[in-house]
C-alpha atoms as an extended CHARMM CRD file, in Angstrom:
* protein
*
       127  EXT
         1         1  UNK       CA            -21.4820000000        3.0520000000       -4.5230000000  PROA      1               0.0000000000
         2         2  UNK       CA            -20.5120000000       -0.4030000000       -3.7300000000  PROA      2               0.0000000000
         3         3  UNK       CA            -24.3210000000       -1.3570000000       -3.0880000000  PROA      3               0.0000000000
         4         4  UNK       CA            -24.7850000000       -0.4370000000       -7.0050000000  PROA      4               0.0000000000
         5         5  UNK       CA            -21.7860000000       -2.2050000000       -8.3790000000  PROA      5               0.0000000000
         6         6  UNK       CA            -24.0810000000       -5.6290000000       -8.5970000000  PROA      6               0.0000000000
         7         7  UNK       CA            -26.4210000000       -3.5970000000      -10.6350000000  PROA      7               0.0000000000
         8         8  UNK       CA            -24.6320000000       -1.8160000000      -12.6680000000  PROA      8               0.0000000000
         9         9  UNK       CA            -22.6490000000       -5.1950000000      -13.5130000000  PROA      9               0.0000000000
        10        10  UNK       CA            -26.1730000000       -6.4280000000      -14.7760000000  PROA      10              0.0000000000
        11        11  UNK       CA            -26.8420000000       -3.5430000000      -16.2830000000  PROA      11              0.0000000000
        12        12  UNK       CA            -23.5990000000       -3.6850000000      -18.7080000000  PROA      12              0.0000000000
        13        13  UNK       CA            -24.0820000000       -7.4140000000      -19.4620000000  PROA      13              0.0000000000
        14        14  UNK       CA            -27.4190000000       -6.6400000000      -20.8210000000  PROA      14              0.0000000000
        15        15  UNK       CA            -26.4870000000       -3.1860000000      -22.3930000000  PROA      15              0.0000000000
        16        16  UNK       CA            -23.3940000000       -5.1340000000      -24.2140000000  PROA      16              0.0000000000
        17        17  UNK       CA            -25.7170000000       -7.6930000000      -25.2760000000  PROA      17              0.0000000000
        18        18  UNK       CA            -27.9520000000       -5.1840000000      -26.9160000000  PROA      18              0.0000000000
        19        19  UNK       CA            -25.0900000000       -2.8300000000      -28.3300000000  PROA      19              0.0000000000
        20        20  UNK       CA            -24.1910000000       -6.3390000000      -29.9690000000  PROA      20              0.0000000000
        21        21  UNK       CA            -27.2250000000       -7.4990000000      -31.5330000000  PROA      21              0.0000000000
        22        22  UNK       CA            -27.6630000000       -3.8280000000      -32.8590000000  PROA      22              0.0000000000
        23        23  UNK       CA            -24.4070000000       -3.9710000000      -33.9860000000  PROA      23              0.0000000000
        24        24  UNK       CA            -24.7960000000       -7.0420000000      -35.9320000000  PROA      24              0.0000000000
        25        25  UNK       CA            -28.0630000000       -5.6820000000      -37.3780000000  PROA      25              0.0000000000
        26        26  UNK       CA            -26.9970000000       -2.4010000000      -38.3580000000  PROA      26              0.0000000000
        27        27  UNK       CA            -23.2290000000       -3.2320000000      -39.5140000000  PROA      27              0.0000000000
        28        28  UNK       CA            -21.0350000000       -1.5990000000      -36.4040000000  PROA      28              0.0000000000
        29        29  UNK       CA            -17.4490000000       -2.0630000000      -36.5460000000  PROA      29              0.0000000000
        30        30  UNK       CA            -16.0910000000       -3.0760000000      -33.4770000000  PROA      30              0.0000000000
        31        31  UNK       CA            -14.9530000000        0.5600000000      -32.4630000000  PROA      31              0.0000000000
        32        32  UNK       CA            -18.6920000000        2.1940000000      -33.1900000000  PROA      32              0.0000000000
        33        33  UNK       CA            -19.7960000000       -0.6190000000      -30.6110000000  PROA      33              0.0000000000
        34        34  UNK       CA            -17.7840000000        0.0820000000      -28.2990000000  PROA      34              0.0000000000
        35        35  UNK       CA            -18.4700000000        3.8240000000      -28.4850000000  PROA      35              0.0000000000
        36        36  UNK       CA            -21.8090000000        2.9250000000      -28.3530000000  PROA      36              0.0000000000
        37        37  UNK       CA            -21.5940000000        0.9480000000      -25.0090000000  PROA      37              0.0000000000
        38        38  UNK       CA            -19.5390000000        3.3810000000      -23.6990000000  PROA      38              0.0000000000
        39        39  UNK       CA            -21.9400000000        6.5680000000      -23.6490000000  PROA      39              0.0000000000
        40        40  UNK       CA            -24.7290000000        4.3920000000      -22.9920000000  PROA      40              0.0000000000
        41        41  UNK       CA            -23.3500000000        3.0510000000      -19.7660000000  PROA      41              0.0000000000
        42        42  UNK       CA            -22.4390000000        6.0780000000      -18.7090000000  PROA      42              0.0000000000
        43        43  UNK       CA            -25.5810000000        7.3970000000      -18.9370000000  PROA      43              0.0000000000
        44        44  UNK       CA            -27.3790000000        4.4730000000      -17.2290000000  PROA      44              0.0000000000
        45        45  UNK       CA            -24.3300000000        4.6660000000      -14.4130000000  PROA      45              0.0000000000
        46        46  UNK       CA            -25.0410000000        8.6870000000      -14.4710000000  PROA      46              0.0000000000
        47        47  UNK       CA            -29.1340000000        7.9080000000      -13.8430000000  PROA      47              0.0000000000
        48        48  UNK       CA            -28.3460000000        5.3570000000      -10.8900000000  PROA      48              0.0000000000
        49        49  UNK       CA            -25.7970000000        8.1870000000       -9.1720000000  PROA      49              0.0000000000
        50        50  UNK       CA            -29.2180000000       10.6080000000       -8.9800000000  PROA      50              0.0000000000
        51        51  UNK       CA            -31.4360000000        8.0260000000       -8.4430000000  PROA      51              0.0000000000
        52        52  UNK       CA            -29.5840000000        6.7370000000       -5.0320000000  PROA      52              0.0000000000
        53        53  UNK       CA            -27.9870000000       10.1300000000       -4.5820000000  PROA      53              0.0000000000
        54        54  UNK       CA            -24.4110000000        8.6560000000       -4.5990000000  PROA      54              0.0000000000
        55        55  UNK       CA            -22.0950000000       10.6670000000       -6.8690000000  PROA      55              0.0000000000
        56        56  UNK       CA            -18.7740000000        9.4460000000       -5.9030000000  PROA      56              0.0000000000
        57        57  UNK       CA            -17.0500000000       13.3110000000       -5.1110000000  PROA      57              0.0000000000
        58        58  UNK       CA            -19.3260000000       12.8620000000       -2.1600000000  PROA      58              0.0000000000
        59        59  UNK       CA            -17.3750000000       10.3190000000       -0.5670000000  PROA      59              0.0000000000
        60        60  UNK       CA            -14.2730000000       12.8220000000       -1.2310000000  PROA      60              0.0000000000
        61        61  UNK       CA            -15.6060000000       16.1610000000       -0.0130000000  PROA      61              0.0000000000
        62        62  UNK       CA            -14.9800000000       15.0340000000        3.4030000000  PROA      62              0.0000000000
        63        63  UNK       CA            -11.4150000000       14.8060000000        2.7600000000  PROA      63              0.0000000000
        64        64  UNK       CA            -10.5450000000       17.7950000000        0.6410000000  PROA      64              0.0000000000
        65        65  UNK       CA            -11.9690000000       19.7800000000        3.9340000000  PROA      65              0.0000000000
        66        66  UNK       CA            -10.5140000000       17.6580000000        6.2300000000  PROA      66              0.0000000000
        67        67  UNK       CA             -6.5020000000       17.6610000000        5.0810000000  PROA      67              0.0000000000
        68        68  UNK       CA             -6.0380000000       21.4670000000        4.7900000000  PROA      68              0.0000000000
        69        69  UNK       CA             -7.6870000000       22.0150000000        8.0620000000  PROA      69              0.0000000000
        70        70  UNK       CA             -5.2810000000       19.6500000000        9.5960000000  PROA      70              0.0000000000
        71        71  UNK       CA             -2.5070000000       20.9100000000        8.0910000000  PROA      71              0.0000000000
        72        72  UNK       CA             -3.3910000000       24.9280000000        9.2090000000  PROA      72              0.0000000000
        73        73  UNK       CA             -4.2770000000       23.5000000000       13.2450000000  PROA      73              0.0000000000
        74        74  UNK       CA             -1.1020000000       21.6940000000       13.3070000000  PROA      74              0.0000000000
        75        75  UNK       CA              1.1890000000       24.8240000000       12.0010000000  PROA      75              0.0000000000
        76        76  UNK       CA             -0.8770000000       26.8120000000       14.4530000000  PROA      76              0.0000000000
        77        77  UNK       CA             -0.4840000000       24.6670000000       17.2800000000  PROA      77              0.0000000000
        78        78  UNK       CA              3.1690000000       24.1470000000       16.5620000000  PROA      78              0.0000000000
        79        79  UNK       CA              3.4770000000       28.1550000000       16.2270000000  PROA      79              0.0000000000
        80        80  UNK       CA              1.6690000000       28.7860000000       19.7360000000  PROA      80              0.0000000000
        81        81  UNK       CA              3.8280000000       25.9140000000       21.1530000000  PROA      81              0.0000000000
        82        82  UNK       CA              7.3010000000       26.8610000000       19.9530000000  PROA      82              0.0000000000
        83        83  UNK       CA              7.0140000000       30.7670000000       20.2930000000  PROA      83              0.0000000000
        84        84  UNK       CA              6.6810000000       31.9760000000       17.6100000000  PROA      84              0.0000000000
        85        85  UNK       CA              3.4050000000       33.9550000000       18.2790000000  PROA      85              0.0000000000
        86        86  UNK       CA              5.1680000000       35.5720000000       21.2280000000  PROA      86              0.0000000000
        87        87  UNK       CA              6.3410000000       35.1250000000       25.1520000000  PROA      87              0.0000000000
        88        88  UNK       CA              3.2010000000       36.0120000000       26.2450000000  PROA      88              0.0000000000
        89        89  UNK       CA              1.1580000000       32.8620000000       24.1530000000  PROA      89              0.0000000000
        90        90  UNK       CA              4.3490000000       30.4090000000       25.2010000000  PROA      90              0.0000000000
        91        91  UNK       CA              3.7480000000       31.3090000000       28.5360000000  PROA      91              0.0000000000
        92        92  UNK       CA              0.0650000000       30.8130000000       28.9150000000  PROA      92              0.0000000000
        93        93  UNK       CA              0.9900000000       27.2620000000       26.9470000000  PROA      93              0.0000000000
        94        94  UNK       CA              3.8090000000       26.6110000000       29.2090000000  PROA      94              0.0000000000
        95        95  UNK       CA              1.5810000000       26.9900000000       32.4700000000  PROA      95              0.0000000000
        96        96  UNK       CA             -2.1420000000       25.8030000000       31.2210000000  PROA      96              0.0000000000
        97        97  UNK       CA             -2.4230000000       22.3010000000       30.9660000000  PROA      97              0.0000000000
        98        98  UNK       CA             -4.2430000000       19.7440000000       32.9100000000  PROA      98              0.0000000000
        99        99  UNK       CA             -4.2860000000       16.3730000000       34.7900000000  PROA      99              0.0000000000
       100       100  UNK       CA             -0.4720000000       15.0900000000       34.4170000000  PROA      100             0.0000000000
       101       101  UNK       CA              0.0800000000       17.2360000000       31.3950000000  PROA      101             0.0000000000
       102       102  UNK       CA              1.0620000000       20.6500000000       32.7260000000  PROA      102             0.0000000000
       103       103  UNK       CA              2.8640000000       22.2750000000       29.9890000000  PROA      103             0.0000000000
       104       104  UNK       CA              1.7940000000       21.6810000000       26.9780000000  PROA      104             0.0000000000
       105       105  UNK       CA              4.7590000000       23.2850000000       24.8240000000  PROA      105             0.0000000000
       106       106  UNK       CA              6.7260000000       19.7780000000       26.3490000000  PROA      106             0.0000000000
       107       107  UNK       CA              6.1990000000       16.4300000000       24.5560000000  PROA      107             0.0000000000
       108       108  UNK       CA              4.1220000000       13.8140000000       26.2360000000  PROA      108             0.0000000000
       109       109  UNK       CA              6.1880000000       11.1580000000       27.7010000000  PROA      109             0.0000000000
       110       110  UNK       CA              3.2070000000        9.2480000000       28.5020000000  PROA      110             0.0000000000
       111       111  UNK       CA              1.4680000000        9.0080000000       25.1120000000  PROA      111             0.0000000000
       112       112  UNK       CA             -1.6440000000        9.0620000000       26.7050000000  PROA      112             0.0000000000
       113       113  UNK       CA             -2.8790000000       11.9820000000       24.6620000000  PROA      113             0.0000000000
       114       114  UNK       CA             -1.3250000000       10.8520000000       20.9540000000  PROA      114             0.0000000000
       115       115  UNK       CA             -2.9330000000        7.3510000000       21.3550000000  PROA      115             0.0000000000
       116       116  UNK       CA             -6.2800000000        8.1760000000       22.6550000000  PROA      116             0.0000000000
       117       117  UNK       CA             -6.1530000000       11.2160000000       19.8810000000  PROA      117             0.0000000000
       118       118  UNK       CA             -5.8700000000        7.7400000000       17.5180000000  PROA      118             0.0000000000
       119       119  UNK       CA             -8.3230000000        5.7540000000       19.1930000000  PROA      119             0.0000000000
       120       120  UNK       CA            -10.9740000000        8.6550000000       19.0760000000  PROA      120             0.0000000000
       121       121  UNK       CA            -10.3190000000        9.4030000000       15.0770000000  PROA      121             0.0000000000
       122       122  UNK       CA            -10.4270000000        5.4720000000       14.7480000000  PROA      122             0.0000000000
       123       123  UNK       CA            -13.7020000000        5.5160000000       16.3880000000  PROA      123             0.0000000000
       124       124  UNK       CA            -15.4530000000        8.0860000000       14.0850000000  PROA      124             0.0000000000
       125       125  UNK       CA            -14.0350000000        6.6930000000       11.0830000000  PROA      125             0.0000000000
       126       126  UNK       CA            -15.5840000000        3.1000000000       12.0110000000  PROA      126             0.0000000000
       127       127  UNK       CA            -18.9790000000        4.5180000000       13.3000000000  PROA      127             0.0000000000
């Protein structure tokens, strides 16, 4: 999308450079010129979108997938961590951790794990 914006900013001088000549020829108040600008530009906006296959919801999808799948692993995580699924799940969470973090229903004083949780979203976002 931002690779077009140049374009498209060329694209609407000339376009309202033509609506106004036509305009002036054919007697448009300012309001039927604008109009006219208006569903032309989106149309020649709409043809670039398919033409570089960049519809803008694209760059959105990610995150109306991502957010509510956060949301349900965190509740579940939280659930299995606190109880609330049952002795049997706290214990296996209370006794099967790893390296210096051994029970993984207690917070980690280190913030080893939060941080390089960060650093590793950070890095996909960038790359």
């Amino acid at each position: 999308l931002e690779n077009l914006q140049p374009e498209i900013k060329e694209l609407a001088q000339r376009l309202r450079y033509g609506v106004s000549v036509r305009g002036k020829q054919l007697g448009w108040s300012e309001k039927v010129a604008r109009f006219h600008f208006a569903k032309n530009m989106r149309r020649i906006v709409t043809e670039l979108y398919v033409r570089d296959n960049c519809h803008p919801f694209k760059a959105t999808v990610l995150l109306w997938v991502q957010i509510p799948m956060w949301v349900c692993v965190s509740l579940a995580l939280r659930n299995c961590s606190v109880g609330a699924l049952g002795p049997a799940v706290h214990e296996q969470f209370s006794s099967g951790g790893a390296l210096w973090f051994t029970d993984l229903t207690a917070p980690d004083s280190t913030w080893i794990l939060p941080v390089s949780l960060g650093l590793v979203n950070l890095l996909v976002v960038e790359v």
